[in-house]
C-alpha positions in Angstrom: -40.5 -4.8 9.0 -38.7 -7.9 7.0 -37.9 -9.1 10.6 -41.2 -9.3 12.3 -43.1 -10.5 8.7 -40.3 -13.7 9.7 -41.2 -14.2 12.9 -45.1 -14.1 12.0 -44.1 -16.4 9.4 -42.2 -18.7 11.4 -45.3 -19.2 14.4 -47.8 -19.5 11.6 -45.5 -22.6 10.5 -45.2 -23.9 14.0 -48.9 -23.9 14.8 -49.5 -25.3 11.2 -46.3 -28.2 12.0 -48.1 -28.5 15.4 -52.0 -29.3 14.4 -50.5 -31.5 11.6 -48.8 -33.9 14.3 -51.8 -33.4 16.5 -53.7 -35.0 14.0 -51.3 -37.5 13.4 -51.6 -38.6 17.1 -55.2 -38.8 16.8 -55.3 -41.0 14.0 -52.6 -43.0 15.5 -54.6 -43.6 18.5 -58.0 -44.0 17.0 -59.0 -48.3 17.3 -58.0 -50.0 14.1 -60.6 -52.2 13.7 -63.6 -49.6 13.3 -65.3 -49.3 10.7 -68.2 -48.0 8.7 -71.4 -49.5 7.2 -70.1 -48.5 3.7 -66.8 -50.4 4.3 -64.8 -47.4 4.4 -61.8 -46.6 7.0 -62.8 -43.4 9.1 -59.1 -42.8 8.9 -59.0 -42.2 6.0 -61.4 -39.8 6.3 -59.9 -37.9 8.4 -56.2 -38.1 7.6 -58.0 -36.5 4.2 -59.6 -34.1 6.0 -56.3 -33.2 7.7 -54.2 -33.1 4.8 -56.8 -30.5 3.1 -56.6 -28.4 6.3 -53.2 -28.5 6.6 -53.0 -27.4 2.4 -55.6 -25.0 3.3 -53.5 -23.9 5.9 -50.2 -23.5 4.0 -51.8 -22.0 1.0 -53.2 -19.0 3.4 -51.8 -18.2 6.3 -47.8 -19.6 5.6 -47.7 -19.0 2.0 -49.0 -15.3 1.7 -46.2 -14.3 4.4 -43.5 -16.2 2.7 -44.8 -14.4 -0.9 -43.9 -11.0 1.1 -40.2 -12.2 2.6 -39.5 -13.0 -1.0 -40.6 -9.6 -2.5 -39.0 -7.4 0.3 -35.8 -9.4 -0.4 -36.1 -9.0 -4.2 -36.7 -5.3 -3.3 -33.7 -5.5 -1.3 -31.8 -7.0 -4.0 -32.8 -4.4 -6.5 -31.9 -1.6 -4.4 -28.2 -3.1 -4.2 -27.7 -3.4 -7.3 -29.3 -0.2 -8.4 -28.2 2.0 -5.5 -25.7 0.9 -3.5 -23.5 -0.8 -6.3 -24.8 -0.3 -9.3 -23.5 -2.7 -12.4 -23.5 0.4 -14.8 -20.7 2.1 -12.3 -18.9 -1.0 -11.8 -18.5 -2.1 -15.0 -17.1 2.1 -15.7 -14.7 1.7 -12.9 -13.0 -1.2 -14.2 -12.9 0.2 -17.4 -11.3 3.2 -16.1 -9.0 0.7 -13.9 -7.8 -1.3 -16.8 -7.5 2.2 -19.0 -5.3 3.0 -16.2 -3.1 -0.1 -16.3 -2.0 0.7 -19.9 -0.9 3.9 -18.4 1.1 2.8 -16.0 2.7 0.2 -18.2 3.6 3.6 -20.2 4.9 5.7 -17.4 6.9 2.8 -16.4 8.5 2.5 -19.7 9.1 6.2 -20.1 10.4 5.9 -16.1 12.9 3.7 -17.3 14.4 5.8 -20.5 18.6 5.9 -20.2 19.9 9.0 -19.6 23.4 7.8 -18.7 25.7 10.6 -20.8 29.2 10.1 -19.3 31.7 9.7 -22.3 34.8 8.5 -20.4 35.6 5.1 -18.4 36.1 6.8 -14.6 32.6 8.8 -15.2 31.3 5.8 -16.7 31.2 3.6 -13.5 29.9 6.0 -11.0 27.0 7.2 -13.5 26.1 3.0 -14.0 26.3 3.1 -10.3 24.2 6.1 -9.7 21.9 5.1 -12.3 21.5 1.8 -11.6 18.6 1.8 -8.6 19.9 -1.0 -7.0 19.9 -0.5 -3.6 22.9 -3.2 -3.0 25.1 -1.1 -5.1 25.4 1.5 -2.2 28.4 0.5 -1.2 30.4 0.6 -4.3 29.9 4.7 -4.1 32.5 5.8 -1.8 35.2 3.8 -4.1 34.5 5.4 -7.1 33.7 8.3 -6.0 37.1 8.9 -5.1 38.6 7.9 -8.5 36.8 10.7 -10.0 36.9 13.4 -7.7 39.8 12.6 -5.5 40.0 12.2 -1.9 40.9 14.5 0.8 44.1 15.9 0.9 47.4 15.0 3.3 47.4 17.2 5.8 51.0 18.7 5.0 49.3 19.8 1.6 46.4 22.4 3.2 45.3 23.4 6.6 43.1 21.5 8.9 40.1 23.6 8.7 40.4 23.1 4.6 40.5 19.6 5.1 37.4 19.2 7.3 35.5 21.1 4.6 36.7 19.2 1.8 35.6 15.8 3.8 32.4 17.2 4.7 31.7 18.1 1.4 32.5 14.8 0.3 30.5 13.3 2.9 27.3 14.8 2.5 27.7 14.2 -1.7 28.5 10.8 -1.3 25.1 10.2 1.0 23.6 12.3 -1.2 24.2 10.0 -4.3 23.3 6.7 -2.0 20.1 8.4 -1.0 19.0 8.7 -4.5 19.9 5.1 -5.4 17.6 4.1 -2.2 14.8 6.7 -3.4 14.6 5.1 -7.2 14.8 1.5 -5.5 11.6 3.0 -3.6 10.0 4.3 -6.8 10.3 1.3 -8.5 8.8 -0.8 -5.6 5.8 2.5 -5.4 5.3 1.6 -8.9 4.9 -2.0 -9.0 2.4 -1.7 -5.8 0.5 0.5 -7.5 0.1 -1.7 -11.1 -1.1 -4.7 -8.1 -3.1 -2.7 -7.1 -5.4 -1.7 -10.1 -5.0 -5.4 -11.3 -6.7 -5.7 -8.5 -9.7 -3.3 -8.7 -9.9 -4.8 -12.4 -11.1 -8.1 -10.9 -12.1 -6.8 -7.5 -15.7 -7.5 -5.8 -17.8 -4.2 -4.8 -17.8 -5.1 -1.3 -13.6 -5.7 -1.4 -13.4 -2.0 -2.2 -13.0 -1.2 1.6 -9.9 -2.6 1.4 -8.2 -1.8 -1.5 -8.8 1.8 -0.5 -7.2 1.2 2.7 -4.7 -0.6 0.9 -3.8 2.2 -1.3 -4.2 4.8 1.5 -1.3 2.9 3.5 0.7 3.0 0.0 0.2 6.7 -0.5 1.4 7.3 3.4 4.2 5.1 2.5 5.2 7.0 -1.3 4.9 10.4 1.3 7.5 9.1 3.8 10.1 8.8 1.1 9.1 12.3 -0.6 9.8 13.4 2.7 13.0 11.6 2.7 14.1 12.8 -0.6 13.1 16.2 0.9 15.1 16.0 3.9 18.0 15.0 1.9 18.2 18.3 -0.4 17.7 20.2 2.4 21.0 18.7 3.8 22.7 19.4 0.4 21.6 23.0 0.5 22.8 23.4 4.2 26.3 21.9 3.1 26.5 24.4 0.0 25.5 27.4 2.7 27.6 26.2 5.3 30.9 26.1 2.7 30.2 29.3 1.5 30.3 30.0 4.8 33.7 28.9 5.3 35.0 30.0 2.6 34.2 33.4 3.9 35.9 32.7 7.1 38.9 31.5 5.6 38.9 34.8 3.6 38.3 37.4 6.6 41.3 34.8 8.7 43.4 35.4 5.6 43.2 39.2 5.4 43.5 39.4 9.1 46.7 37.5 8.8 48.2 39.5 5.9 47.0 42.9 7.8 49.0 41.6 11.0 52.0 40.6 9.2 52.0 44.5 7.0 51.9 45.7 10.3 54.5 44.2 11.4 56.6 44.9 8.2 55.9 48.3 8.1 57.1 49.1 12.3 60.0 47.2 11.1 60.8 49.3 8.1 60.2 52.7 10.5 62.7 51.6 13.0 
């Protein structure tokens, strides 16, 4: 409808643009030299009578279209900003938006509360470590995690099988603790996306809300790849605890096999 009221429009101007250089040929053209028993220029006469038609002509036929262009566009106008993004729900969403910044300010500072605890120097630098959520720290683990809970021991000093068990266990703890570091390092980065994110929407245009939702839909993918990681993690912790128990059982049903063996042997000793 607004497209062909245009085009209507736009001929209408043509024709009018058209008979007003038509006109302006014809006067051109006309001999210079004639006039009139009153003294008066003919051309003049007519270019008058051209320029009323041509005001006759704008007045009804080019500006009665253009009157409608203008009212379908202010109906347009008036449905977007009454329909399709109204000011009222705007103006509530970035209240809510900036309502929601102070609370993230608040969760961060409740996020970041010490709970170190340890009391003496050796517990004291692994907690720091662990609690630090530096991801760089990672490598500083492994060293003081053997101050505090030892390493494994020589091999004249247990069996083989114990030993394995003892460094598994202290594997899988160790990347245990250097997973978590990674994970708050991830939580922290989560958190400062998210705080970008609603200063954004704070400030943000209603036709940019396409992409902040995409934007925060690739965020949310992102914070569920390293839940999933955390996940994936404790599940290797609980296999570890399963799997010692395990071996501890082993080690127990090897141990009374071994004491039954050698009473056997005692005992057909003792009857001969």
């Amino acid at each position: 409808m607004k497209r062909q009221t245009l085009v209507r429009a736009w001929k209408l101007l043509l024709k009018t643009l058209a008979f007003a250089l038509t006109l302006a040929i014809v006067v051109i053209i006309l001999p210079a030299k004639a006039r009139s028993q009153l003294g008066l220029d003919p051309c003049c006469a007519i270019i008058s009578a051209g320029l009323s038609t041509i005001s006759n002509l704008l007045s009804s036929v080019v500006a009665k279209p253009l009157s409608q262009i203008q009212q379908i566009e202010q109906q347009s106008a008036n449905f977007e900003q009454q329909v399709v993004f109204p000011v009222t729900s705007i103006n509530q969403a970035r209240g809510l938006a900036a309502q929601a910044q102070g609370q993230f300010v608040q969760m961060r500072q409740i996020f970041q509360l010490p709970v170190a605890s340890a009391t003496l120097p050796t517990p004291q630098r692994l907690e720091q470590i662990l609690l630090s959520r530096n991801p760089g720290a990672v490598s500083q683990v492994a060293g003081n995690y053997g101050s505090l809970y030892g390493t494994v021991m020589p091999a004249t000093d247990a069996p083989q099988p114990v030993r394995d068990l003892v460094d598994m266990t202290d594997a899988e703890a160790q990347a245990a603790m250097k997973k978590a570091l990674e994970i708050d390092a991830l939580a922290d980065l989560e958190l400062q996306a998210a705080e970008q994110i609603n200063q954004q929407l704070q400030t943000a245009a209603p036709g940019s809300a396409a992409i902040l939702e995409a934007q925060t839909s690739a965020w949310l993918v992102r914070a569920n790849a390293y839940t999933q990681s955390a996940m994936a993690e404790l599940v290797r912790v609980r296999s570890i605890e399963l799997a010692n128990h395990g071996a501890q059982l082993k080690f127990s049903a090897a141990h009374t096999s071994t004491l039954h063996n050698n009473g056997s042997e005692i005992l057909q000793q003792g009857a001969h």
